[in-house]
C-alpha positions in Angstrom: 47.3 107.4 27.2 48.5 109.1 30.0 48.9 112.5 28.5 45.2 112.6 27.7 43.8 113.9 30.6 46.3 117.0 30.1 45.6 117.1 26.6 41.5 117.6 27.6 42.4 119.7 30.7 44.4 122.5 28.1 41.4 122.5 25.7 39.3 123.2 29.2 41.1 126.1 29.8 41.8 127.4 26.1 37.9 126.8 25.7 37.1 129.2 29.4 39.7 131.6 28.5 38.5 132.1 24.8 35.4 132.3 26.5 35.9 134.8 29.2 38.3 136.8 26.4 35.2 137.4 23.9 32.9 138.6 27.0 34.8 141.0 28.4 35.2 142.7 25.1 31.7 142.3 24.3 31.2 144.2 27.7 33.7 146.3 27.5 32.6 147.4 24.2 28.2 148.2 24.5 28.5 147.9 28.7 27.8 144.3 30.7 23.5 144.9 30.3 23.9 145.5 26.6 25.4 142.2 25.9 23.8 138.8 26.2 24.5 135.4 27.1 23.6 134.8 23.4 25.9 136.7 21.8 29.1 135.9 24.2 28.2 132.3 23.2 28.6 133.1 19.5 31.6 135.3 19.3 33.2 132.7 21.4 31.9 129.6 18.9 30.4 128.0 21.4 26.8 126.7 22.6 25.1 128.5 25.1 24.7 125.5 27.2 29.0 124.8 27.5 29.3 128.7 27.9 27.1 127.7 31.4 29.2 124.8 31.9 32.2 127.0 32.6 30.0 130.0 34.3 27.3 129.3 36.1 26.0 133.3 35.7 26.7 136.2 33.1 28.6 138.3 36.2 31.1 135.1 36.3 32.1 135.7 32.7 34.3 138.7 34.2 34.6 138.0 37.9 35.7 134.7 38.0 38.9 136.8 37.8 38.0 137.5 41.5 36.8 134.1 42.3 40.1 132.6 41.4 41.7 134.6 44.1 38.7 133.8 46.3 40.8 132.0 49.0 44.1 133.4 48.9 43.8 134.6 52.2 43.0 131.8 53.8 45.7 130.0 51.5 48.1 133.0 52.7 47.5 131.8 56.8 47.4 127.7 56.2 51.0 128.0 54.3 53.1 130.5 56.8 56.4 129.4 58.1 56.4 127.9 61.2 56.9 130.7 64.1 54.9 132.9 62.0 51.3 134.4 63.1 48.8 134.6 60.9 48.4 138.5 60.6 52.4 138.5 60.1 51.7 136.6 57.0 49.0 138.5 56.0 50.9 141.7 56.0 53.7 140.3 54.5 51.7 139.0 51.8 50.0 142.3 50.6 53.2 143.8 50.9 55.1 141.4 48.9 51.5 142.0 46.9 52.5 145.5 46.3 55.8 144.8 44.6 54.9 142.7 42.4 52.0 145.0 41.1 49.6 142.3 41.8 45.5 142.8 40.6 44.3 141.5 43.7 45.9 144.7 45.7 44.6 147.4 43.3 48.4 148.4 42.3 48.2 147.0 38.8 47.8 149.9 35.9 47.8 147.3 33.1 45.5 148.8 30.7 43.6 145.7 30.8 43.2 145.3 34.4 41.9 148.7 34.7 39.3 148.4 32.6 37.7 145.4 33.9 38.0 147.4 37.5 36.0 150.5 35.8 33.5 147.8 34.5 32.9 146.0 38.0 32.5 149.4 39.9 30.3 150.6 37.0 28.3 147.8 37.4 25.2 147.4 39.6 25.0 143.2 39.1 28.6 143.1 39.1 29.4 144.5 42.5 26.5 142.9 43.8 27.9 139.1 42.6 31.8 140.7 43.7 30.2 140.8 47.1 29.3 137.3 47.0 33.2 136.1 46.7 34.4 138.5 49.1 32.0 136.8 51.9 33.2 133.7 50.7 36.9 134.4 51.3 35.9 136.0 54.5 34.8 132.4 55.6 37.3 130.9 54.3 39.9 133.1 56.2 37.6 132.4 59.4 37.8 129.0 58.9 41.9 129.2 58.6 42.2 130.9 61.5 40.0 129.0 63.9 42.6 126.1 62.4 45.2 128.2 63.7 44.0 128.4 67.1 42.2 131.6 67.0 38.7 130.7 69.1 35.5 131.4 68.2 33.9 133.6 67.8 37.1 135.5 67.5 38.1 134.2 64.5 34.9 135.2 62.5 35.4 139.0 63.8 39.0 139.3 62.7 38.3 137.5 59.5 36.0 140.3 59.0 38.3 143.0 59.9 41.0 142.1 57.9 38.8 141.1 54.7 37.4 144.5 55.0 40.7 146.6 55.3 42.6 144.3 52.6 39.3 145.5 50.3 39.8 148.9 51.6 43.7 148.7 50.5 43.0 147.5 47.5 39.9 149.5 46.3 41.8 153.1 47.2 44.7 151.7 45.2 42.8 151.0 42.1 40.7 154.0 42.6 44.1 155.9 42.3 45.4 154.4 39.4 41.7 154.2 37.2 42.3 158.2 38.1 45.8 158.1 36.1 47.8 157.9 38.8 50.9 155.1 37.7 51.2 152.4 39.9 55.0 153.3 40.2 53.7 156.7 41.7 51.1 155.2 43.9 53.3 152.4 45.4 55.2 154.5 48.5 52.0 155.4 49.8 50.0 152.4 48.9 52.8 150.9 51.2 52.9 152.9 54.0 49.0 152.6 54.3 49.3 148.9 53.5 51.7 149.2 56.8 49.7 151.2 58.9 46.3 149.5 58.0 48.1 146.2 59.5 49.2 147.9 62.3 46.3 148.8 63.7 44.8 145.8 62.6 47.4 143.8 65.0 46.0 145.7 68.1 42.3 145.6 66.6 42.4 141.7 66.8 44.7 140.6 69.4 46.9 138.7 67.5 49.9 139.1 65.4 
């Protein structure tokens, strides 16, 4: 008995993924306004009513990619060492982000990953409903650092700053690679920007 609420939980996931899997090729395939809600359902055996039940929208089917990483940020500030400042943490993050080729900072040329970039960016609804996560992490990240003791209204502002130059860092990085530059090639100056962006960050919102 007490394996069956991991047993269901793996189906969940099997059932979102298979899901997700058979839209994005669907998408990637005829383009995200060719394909419907319909179809996605029946490729991935399923009823149109539990494909809603795992995304609320059609743009979820490929962003909830994004939305999973919708409050790393603020996860990045609430779990720092002790002694460390948020923007220390920050940095060291997207920078420890960079090595490991991670999506989420644009450095990533896995065929795959790529493709779903050139699909967002391609997309009208799809950009529109990525904005709609990244203002959600931004006030999430506002939220983390008033709990750090940055005041208000301080800790909206900076949120805002550094959402906006993390989605800078990240969209010239993908931009780079979609062009066929290799993310080995692109990492020492993805790096050195990632450094200086931070940088001026520090002195742009008072605290390190």
């Amino acid at each position: 008995m007490t394996d069956e609420p991991g047993l269901r939980e793996r189906k969940k996931l099997r059932t979102r993924a298979a899901i997700s899997t058979a839209a994005i090729e669907l998408f990637l395939e005829r383009g995200f306004d060719a394909v419907g809600v319909a179809e996605v359902a029946r490729v991935a055996e399923v009823s149109k009513r539990t494909l809603f039940a795992y995304f609320p929208t059609k743009e979820d089917l490929v962003l909830h990619r994004f939305a999973d990483h919708e409050t790393d940020a603020a996860d990045v500030v609430r779990a720092r060492r002790p002694g460390q400042g948020p923007l220390a943490a920050l940095r060291e993050a997207f920078l420890r982000g960079l090595e490991a080729r991670e999506p989420v900072t644009g450095l990533c040329d896995v065929p795959a990953v790529v493709a779903v970039f050139r699909l967002v960016t391609g997309t009208p609804a799809l950009v529109a409903r990525l904005a709609e996560f990244v203002g959600a992490g931004e006030a999430a990240l506002a939220a983390a650092l008033a709990e750090a003791g940055v005041p208000d209204p301080d800790a909206g502002l900076a949120a805002a700053q550094i959402t906006a130059v993390r989605r800078a860092l990240a969209g010239a990085n993908m931009a780079a690679v979609a062009g066929g530059v290799p993310a080995r090639e692109r990492f020492p100056e993805a790096r050195v920007t990632a450094e200086r962006a931070f940088t001026l960050l520090s002195s742009g919102v008072g605290f390190a």
